[in-house]
N, C-alpha and C positions, 0 to 999 in steps of 0.2 A: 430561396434557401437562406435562413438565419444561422451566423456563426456568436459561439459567446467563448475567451477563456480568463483563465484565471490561477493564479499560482495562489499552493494553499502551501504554507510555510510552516513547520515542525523541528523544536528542539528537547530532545528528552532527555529526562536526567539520568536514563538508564539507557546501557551501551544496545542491551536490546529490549525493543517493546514492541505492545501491540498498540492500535489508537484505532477505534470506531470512528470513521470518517463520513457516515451514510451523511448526517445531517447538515455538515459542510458541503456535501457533493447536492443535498436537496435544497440547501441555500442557490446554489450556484445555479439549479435548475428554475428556481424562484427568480432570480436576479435576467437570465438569460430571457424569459416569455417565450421560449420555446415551447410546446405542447404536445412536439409530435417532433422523435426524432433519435439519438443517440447520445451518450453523453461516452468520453472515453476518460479515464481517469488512469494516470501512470506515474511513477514514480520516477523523478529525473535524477536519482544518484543509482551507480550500480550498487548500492550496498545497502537498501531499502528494495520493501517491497510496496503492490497493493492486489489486494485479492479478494474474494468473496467468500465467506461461512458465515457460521451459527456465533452471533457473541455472548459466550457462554464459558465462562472462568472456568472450569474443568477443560474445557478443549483447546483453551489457551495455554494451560501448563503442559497438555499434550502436545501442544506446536512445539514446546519449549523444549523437552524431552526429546521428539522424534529429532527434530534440526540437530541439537547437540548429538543425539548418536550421531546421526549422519556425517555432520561437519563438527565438531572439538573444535571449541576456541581453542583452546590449553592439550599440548605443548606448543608454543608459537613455533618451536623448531621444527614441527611435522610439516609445515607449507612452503615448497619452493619460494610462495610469494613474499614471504615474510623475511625479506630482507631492510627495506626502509618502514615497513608499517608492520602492524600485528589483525591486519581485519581479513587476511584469506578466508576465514570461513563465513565472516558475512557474504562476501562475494559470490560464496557457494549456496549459502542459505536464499540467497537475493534469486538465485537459479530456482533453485526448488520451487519457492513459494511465487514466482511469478514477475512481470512488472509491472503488469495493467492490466485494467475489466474496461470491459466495453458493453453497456448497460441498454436497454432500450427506454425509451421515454412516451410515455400513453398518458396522454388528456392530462400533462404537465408533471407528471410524477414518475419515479424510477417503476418499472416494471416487472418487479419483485416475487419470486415465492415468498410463503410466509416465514420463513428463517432468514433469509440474504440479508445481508449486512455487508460493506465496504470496508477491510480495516487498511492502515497503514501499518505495515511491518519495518522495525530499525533493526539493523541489525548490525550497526557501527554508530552509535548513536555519541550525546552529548554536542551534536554540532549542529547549525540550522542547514535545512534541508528541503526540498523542494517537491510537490504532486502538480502536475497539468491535472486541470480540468478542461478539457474542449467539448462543448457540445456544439451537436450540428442538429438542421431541424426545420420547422416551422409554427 
């Protein structure tokens, strides 16, 4: 059994965003010689995500839209949490959209339908920020 990881580092200029991570995570399956195996990919702040869909700029301003009904940044005053900070509803949005995929890996490549894509979700952004990559394998 072969182990590989790797921190991939993200700072955006927006409080929230999306980022297509497939080909950094396909780098990393490149760099690993792994062929046969698993790759997990997770987000190490609670207030980011990583999750799997279509990358497709209509169904991104829908993330945008559903998250904010759901969780409102604005009023900071609606979150118990929001006494030293103002990011309670990243916290909540970071729930929703998940922390980590956990991928398969066949004859050296992700194990994909034909939509899947990996994106990184901020959603307390402007600061650097941290994804594992761990794959296991052979």
């Amino acid at each position: 059994m072969n182990y590989y990881r790797k921190e991939l580092w993200f700072e955006t200029k927006h409080r929230r965003d999306l980022i297509n991570i497939t080909r950094k995570v396909e780098e990393c399956i490149f760099e690993s010689k792994i062929k046969e195996g698993f790759v997990l990919v997770n987000a190490m702040h609670i207030t980011a995500s990583v999750f799997i869909n279509d990358d497709e700029s209509g169904l991104h301003k829908d993330f945008e839209r559903f998250l904010e009904r759901l969780a409102p940044e604005k009023p900071y005053s609606q979150y118990y949490h929001n006494t030293f900070e103002d990011n309670a509803d990243a916290h909540l949005k970071r729930t929703i959209m998940g922390r980590e995929v956990v991928c398969a890996i066949t004859n050296g490549k992700l194990d994909f339908g034909p939509w899947e894509q990996i994106f990184y979700g901020e959603f307390d952004g402007k600061r650097r920020k941290r994804v594992l990559v761990k794959i296991i394998g052979e």
